[in-house]
N, C-alpha and C positions, 0 to 999 in steps of 0.2 A: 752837204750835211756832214757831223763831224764824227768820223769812224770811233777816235778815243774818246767823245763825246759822252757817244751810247755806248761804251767799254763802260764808263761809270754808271751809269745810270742801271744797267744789266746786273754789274757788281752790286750795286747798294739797293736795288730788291733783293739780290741771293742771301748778301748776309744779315739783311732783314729778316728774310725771314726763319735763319736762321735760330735768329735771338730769340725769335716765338716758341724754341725748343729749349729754352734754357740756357744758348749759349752765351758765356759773359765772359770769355778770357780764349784770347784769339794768339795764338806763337807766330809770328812774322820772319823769314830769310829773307834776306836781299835779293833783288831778282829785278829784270826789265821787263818779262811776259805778265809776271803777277803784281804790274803797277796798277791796273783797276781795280781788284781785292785789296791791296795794301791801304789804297786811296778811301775805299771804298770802309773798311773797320777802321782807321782813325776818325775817319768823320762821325764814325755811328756811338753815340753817347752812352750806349749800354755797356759798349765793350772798355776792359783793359788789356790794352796792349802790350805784348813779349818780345823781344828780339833776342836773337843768337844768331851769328853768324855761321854756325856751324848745322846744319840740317837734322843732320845724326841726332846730336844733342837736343837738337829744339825739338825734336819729334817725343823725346825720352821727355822732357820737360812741358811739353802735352799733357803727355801720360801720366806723369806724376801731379799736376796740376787738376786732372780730373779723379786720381785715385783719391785726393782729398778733399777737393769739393764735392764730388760727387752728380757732378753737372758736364754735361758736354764740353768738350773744349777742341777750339777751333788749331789749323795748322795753314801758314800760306806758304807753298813755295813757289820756284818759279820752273821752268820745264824743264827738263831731261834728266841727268842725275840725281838733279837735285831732289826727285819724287822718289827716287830708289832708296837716299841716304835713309826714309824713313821708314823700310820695311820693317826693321827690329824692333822699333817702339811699337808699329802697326799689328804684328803678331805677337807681342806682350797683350796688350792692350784686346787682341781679340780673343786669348786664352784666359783674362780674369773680367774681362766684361766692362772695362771704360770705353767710353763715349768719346774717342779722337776723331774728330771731322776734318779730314784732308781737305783743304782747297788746293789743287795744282790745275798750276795756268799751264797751258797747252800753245802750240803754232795750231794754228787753223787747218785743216783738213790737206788742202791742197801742196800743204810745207812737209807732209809726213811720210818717210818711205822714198824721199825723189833727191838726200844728200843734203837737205838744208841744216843749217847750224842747228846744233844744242837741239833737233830733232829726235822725238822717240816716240814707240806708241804705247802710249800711258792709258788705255783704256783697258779698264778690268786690270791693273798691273799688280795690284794687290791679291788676286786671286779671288780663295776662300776667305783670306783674312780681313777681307773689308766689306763691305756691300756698295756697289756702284753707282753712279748717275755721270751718264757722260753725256754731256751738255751739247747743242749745237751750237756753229758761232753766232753771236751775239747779232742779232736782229729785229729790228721794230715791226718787222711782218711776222714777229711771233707775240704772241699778247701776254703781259706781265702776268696773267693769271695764271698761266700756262705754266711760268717759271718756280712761284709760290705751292703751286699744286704738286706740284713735282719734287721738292722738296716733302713735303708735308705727308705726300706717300712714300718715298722713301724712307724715313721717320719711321713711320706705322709699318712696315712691311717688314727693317730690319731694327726692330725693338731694344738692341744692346747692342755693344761691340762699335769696332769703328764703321765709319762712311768715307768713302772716296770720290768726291764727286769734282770730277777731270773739268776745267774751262779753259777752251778755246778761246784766244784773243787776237786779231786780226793788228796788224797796224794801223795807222799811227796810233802809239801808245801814252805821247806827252803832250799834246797839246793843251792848252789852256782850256779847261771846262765853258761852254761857252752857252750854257744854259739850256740848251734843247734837249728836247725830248719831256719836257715835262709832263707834255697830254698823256703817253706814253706810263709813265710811272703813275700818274694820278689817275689811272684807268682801277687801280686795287680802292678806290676811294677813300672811305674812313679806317679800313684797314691799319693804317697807316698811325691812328689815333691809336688803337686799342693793344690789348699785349695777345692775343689770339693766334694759334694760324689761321690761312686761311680755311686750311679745310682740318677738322676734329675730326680723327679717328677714332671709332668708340674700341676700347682693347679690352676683353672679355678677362675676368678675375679667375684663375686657377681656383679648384673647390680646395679647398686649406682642413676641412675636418677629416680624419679618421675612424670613420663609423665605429671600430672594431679598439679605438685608444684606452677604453677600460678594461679591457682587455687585456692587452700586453703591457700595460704598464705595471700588472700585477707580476709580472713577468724579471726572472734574474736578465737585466739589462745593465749595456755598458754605454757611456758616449763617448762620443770621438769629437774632439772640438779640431776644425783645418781655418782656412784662413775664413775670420771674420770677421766684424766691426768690433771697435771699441764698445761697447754698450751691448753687442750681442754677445762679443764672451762673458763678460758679466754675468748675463742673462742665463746662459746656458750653464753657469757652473752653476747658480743657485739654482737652476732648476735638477740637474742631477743631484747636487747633494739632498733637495726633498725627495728626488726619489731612491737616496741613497744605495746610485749606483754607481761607478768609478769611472772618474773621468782622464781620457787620455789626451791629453790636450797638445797641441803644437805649439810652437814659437810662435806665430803668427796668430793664436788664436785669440790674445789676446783676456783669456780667461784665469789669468792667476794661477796657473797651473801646479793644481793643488796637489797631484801627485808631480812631482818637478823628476825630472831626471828622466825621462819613460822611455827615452832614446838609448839607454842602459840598463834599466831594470827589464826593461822587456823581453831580454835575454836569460833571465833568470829562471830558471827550471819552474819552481816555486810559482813565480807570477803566470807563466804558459799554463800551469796543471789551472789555477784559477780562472782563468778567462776562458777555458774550454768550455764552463760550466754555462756559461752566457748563452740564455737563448736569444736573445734582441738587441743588435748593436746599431746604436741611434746615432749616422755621425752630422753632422755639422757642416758645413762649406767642405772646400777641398784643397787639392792642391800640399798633400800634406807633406812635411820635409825628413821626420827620421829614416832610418834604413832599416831597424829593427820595426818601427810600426808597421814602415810600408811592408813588410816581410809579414809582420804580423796580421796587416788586411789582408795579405794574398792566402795565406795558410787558415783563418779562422773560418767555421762552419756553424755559423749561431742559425737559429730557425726560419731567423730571418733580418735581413740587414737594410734599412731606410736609410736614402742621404736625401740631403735635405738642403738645397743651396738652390738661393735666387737665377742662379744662371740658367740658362737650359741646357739639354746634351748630357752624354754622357760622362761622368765624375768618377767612376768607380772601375781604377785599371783592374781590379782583380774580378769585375764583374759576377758580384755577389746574386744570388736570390735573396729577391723582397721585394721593395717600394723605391721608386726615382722620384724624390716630390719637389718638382720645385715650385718655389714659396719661399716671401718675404721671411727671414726668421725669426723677426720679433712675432708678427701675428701668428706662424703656426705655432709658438711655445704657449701666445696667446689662448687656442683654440685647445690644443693641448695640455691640459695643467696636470702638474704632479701632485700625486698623492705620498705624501709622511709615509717612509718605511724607516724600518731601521736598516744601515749598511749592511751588506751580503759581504763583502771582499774585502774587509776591513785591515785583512792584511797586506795586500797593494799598500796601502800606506806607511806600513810600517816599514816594507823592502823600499819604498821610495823614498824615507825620511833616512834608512840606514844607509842608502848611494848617496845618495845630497850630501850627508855626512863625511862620505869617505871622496866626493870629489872636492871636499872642502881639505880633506887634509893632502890631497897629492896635488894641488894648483897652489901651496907656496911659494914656489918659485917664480919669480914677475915674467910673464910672459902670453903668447894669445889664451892659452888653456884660463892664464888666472883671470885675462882681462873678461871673459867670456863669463867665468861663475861669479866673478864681483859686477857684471858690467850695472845691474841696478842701481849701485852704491852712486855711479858718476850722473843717473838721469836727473837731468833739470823736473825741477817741480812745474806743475800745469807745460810740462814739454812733449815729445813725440821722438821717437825713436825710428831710425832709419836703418836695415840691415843689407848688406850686399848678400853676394852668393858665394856659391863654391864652399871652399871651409870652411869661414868663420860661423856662415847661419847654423851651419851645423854643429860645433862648439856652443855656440847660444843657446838652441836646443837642448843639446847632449847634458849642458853643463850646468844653466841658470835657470832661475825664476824669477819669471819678470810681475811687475805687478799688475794686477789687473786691471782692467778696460783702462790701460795706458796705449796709447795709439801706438802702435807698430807699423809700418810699411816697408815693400819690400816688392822687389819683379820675382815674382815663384811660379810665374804661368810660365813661358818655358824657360825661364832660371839663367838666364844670359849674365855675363862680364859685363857684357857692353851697355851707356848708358847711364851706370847708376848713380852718377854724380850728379848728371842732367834731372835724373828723376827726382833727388830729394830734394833736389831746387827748386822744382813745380811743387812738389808738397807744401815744404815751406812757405813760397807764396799764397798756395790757395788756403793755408792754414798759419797763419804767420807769428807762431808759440817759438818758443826756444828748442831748437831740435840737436840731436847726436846722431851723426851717421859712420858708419863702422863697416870696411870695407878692405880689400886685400890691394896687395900694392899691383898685380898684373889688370885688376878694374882701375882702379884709377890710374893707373896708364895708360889704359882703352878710352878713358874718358876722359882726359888732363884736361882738353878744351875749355872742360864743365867749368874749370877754375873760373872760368871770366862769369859764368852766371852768378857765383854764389857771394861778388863782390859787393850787389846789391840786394844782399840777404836783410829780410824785412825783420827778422828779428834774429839773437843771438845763435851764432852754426860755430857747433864743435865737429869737424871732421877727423876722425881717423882713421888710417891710413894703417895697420897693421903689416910693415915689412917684413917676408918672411922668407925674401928673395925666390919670387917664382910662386906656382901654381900647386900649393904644398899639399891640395887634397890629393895630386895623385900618388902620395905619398901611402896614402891605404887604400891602393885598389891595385891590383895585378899588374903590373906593368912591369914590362922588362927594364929588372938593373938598367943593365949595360946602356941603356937608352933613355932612360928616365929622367935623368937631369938636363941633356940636351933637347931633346924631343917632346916630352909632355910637362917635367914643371919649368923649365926655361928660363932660369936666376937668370935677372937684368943688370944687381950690381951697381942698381941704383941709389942717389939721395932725392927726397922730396923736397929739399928747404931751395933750392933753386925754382922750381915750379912756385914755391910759395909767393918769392921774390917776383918773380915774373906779374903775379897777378897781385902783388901788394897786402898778400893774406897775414895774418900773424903764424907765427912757427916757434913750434916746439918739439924737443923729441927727450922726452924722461925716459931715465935708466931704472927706475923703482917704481913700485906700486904706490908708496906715498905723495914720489912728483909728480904723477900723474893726475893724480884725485887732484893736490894744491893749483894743477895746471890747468884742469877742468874746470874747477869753484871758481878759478881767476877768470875764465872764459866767461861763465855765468854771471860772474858780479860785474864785470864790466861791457859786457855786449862786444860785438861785433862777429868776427870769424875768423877760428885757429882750426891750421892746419895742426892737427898733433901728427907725427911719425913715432910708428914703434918698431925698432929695429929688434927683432926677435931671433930666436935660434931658430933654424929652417924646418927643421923637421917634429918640433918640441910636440906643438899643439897636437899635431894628427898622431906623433906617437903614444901622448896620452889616452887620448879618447882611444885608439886599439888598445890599449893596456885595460882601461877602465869596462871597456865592451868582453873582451876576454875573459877578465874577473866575474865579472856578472855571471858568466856564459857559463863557467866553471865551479861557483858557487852550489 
């Protein structure tokens, strides 16, 4: 009987039944232990197939794949290192709540711990940041129901976040399928017909009302929009302004952030004495990015403070009193409706319209500061926006106003370098609009590989590449002179247009704020994918935003 036989047949129940869960977009490495799983999702009609050769990357492009479907997404590699390359996307993915389903193929029991090749023990290697299923080896003395079921609990038991579930695959791994096993597989019967799993877990609805909500919403209250969907920042900004209370909203929130700038004015003497006055700060998702807000959640003392995000766990580092509600956040704004007030803080608006103003006249100069407060002007229509980390999100922040429920993405669960090229390639796919991603030259160096993904970009990708030689946020945080250039921001002293080359991308690198819109619109009107480079003064961006945070401060 044929060992790689039942290797297939074991594989094409698992990721059967996988697809019962949603799963429709499976990322593939090359590998010899994970040729049953590889075998096993090309053949399965549900799925579309990813490949990267680089693990790293294809884990990020997982990630990014389910950030904007919003549907599980599968990952195959093959054993040893190869399961490790994807810790980083695995602990992204377990801090903002996508659904990355690890398959790694394993040596069988007897190969592990005794020196055999490319051996490692990959059970539970993910920790906390995944939920496990480690498999035994593949055997017809165990009954496909057994396999389906097991799944289908795992599922129900870890409700978000990623899955790791380890398979053992014995040799031989290539032999020609030679039809058996079929009683074996056909044992799940009509199964097989229907889109079900086997087993329906019933998962009990969180109560979504607030007995006590007419209440407090008579109440001087503030929101906090952090990361949310497109359509929920929407949501949440018209619902604050009926309850005309001020809303402090994040990059990522996606809410038109009607006071813009808060990354700056929040330091304003003026704005602190007003938000003291707030009894009830209602915030939003999490994960929030300025240094004055977060300063400002930790120091606020309102009567009582709700967050409010789909995830579970803890959200709130400054560990406020009040309400941890988690809930969908269209239906509780549903459950919750504001009541017409007139504005309480209506001057919040005017210190945020008079900073907008004054970073509009000190970002003349073409460089990251300008590209950050103009960056709206370059979004493609019906497109999505990509942002890296480190400086630039913060400049974005600090600096612009983006428009509302325009799709934003971005890794701000734990805020990594690494990756983010990978990532905005999975977005792109699972949402295939015209997108801009806008990122520091030490990230995409972390990520250059990425370049080979984004060759088969399904619709038009503007990447830029902001050169600002090196890691120039540590350019405002305490770090020793003497050591700062070599040790934490680490000029490379690089060009991108070689890397472009390599991977057959278009290249550009404008000196002006007008070449770059003309070299943006040209990207737009004809498709494809331009690497833009912006070779910048090193230190410009981070100096402004401290000049502009000082000003504030001092006001």
């Amino acid at each position: 009987m044929s060992i790689s036989t039942f290797n297939r047949r074991w594989a094409e129940v698992l990721i059967e039944a996988l697809t019962r869960h949603g799963l429709r977009h499976i990322c593939i490495a090359p590998g010899s232990r994970s040729t049953p799983l590889t075998l096993a999702a090309v053949a399965n009609s549900k799925l579309v197939c990813h490949t990267h050769f680089d693990e790293r990357g294809l884990g990020h492009l997982a990630l990014g794949l389910a950030k904007a479907s919003r549907q599980p997404v599968g990952v195959i590699v093959t054993s040893g290192t190869a399961v490790a390359n994807l810790y980083p996307a695995i602990i992204e993915a377990s801090l903002t709540g996508e659904r990355v389903v690890v398959l790694s193929a394993d040596r069988p029991p007897e190969l592990i711990d005794c020196g055999a090749n490319q051996a490692i023990d990959q059970r539970n290697l993910f920790s906390g940041y995944a939920a496990p299923l480690n498999l035994p080896r593949p055997t017809p003395d165990i009954a496909a129901n057994w396999l389906v079921a097991a799944v289908d609990n795992l599922q129900a038991a870890s409700p978000w976040g990623p899955l790791h579930i380890n398979c053992p695959f014995a040799q031989p791994l290539y032999d020609e399928d030679s039809g058996e096993y079929q009683p074996w597989r056909a044992e799940l019967g009509d199964w097989w017909q229907g889109p079900h799993p086997w087993v329906c877990h019933n998962v009990s609805q969180p109560q979504l009302m607030q007995d006590d909500w007419f209440f407090w919403r008579q109440k001087r209250g503030v929101v906090v929009a952090g990361r949310l969907q497109a359509e929920q920042g929407a949501a949440v900004a018209a619902w604050a302004a009926t309850l005309g209370w001020p809303l402090i909203a994040d990059v990522l929130s996606q809410s038109g952030q009607p006071l813009a700038c808060a990354d700056l004015w929040l330091s304003h003497p003026e704005a602190q004495h007003i938000l003291e006055q707030a009894q009830l700060v209602v915030q939003f998702g999490s994960s929030l990015t300025g240094t004055r807000l977060l300063q400002w959640q930790k120091d606020a003392r309102p009567e009582s403070w709700w967050l409010i995000d789909n995830l579970p766990g803890r959200r709130d580092p400054a560990h406020h009193r009040g309400r941890r509600i988690k809930a969908n956040i269209d239906d509780w704004l549903q459950h919750h409706p504001a009541q017409t007030h007139l504005p309480w803080a209506d001057e919040l608006g005017r210190l945020s319209e008079a900073v907008y103003q004054q970073v509009s006249a000190v970002t003349q100069h073409f460089g990251e500061a300008q590209l950050a407060h103009r960056l709206p002007q370059l979004l493609p229509a019906n497109g999505q926006l990509f942002l890296g980390n480190s400086l630039i999100i913060r400049l974005v922040d600090a600096f612009a106003r983006l428009p509302a429920a325009y799709p934003v993405y971005s890794n701000r669960g734990a805020s990594g370098i690494d990756g983010l090229i990978s990532t905005a390639a999975g977005v792109q796919r699972a949402r295939p609009r015209p997108m801009l991603a806008l990122i520091g030259d030490l990230s995409a160096l972390y990520d250059l590989n990425a370049l080979a993904l984004l060759r088969d970009a399904p619709a038009p990708l503007v990447l830029i590449i902001v050169n600002n030689n090196g890691g120039q946020i540590f350019s405002l945080l305490p770090t020793p002179e003497a050591a700062r250039q070599r040790f934490f921001c680490m000029p490379q002293n690089v060009s991108f247009q070689p890397a472009a080359a390599m991977f057959a991308l278009r290249y550009a690198c404008p000196e002006s704020w007008s070449e770059l819109q003309q070299v943006v619109a040209a990207c737009w009107q004809h498709g494809g994918v331009s690497l833009i480079e912006l070779r910048v003064e090193p230190d410009a961006g981070a100096q402004t935003l401290a000049a502009l945070v000082a000003a504030g401060a001092s006001s």
